[in-house]
C-alpha positions as CSV (number, residue, x, y, z in Angstrom):
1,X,44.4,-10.2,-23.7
2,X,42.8,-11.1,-27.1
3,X,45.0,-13.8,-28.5
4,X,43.3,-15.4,-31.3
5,X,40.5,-13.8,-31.5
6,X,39.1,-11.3,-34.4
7,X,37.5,-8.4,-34.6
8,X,35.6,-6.3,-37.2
9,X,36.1,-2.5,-36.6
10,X,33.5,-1.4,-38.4
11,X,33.6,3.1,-38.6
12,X,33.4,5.4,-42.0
13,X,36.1,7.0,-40.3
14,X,39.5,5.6,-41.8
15,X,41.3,7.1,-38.8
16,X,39.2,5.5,-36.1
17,X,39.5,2.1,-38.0
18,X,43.4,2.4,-37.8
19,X,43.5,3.3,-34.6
20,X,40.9,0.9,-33.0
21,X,43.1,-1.9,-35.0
22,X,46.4,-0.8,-34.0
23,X,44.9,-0.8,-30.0
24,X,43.6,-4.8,-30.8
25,X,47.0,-5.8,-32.3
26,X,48.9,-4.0,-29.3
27,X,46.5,-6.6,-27.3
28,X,47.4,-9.6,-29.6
29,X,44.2,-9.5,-31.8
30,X,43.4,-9.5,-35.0
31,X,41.3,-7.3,-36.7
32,X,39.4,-6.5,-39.9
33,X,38.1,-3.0,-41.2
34,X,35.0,-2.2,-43.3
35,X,33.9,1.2,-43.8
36,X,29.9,0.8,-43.6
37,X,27.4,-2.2,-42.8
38,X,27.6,-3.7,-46.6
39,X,31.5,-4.2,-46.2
40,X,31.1,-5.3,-42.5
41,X,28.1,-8.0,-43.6
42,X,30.8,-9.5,-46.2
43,X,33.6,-9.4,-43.9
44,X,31.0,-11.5,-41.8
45,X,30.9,-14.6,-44.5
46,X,34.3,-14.4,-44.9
47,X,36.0,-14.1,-42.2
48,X,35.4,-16.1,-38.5
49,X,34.8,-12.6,-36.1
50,X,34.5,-13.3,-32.2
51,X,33.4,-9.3,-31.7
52,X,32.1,-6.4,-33.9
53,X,32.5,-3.3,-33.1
54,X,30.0,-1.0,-35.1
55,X,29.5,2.6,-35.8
56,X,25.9,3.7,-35.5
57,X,26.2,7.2,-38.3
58,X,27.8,5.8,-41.8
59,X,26.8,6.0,-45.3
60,X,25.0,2.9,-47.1
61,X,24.4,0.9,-44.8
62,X,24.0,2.3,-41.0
63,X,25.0,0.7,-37.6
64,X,21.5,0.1,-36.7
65,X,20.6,-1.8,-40.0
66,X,23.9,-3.7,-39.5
67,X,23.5,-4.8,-36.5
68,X,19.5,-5.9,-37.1
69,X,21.4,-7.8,-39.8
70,X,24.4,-9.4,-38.1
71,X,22.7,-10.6,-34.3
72,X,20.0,-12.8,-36.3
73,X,22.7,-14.4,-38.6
74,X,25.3,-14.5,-36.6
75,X,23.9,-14.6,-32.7
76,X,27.8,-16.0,-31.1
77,X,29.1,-12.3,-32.4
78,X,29.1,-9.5,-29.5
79,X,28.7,-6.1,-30.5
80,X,29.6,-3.0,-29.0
81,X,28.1,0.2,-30.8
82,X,29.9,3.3,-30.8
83,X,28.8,7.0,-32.0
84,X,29.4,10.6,-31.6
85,X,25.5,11.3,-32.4
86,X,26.1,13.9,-35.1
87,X,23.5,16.9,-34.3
88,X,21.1,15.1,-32.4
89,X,23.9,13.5,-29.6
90,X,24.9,10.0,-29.3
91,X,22.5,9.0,-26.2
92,X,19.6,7.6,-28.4
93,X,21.4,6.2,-31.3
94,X,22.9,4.0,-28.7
95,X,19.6,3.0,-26.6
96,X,18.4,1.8,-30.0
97,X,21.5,0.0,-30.5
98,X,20.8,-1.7,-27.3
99,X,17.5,-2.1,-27.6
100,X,18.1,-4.2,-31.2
101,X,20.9,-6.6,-30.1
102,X,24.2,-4.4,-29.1
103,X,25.8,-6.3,-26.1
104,X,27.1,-2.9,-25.1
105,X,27.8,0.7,-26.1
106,X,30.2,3.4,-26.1
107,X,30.4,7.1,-26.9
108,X,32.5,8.8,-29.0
109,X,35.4,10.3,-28.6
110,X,36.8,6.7,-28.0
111,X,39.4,5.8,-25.4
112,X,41.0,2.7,-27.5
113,X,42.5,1.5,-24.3
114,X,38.8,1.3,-22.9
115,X,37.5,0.5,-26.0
116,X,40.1,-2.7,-26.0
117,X,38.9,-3.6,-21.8
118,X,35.2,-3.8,-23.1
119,X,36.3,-6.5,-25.8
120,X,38.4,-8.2,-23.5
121,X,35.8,-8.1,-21.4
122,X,32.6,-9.4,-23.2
123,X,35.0,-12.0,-25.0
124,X,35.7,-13.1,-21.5
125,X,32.6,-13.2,-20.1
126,X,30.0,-15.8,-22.1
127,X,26.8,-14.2,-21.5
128,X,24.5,-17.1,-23.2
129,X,22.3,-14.5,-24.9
130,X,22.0,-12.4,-21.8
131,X,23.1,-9.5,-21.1
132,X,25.9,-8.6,-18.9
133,X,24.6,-6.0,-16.2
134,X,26.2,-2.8,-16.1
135,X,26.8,-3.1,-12.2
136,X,29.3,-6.4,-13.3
137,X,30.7,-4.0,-16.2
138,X,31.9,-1.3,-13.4
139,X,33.0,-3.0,-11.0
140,X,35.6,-4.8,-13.3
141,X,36.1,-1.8,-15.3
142,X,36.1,0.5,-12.4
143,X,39.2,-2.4,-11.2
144,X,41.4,-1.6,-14.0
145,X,41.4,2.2,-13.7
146,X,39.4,3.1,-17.2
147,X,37.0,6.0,-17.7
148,X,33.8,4.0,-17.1
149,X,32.0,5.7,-20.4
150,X,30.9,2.2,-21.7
151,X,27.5,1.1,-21.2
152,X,25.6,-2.3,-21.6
153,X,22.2,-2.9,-21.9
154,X,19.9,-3.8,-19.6
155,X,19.5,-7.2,-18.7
């Protein structure tokens, strides 16, 4: 499902980074961990990454600075946000996220298998700088039986 590809779990949470990885290399990826936006950004240079995906709530350097960071530099890389939301709920931390450049969104708590579909699924489907609608996102999702709590952006 994601043979040879990379991706860059990117969470302040050590636990979610394991898992996240562990679900990638079940699928046949490979995957590299940063715990803010500074690690992820030099993880970036070094490393060839197909996806990132990027927590929205860390210390140093935030998701949303990240990812204002990482779609101008590196435009092939998807991102998928993720966050809980802290106090104030995850629903606008991710329509920001979308709104700066995420090619799609999830809440917290993660389901890693969904979480591993909605890779698979944006590596699979080259969007040429548009984004995929959420109606094509369901109806694929919806296929394979998953939970249906990721969102994309408008397009």
């Amino acid at each position: 499902m994601l043979t040879g590809k990379s991706i860059l779990l990117v969470d302040d949470e050590a636990g979610i980074r394991r898992l996240a990885a562990r679900a990638v290399a079940a699928a046949g990826g490979e995957s590299y961990g940063a715990a803010n936006g500074v690690q992820a950004l030099v993880l970036l240079e070094r490393f060839p990454i197909d996806l990132a995906v990027v927590d929205i709530l860390m210390p140093q350097k935030e998701g949303i600075e990240t990812i204002m960071e990482l779609k101008p530099r590196w435009p092939s890389v998807k991102v998928i946000a993720i966050s809980g939301g802290g106090r104030l709920g995850a629903e606008e931390f991710l329509a920001l996220a979308s709104q700066i450049g995420a090619d799609a969104t999830m809440k917290k708590p993660l389901s890693f298998k969904d979480l591993v579909a909605m890779i698979a699924f944006l590596l699979d489907h080259e969007t040429a700088g548009a984004a995929v609608s959420s109606s094509r996102w369901n109806e694929t999702f919806a296929a394979g039986g998953g939970a249906g709590q990721g969102v994309f952006r408008a397009g």
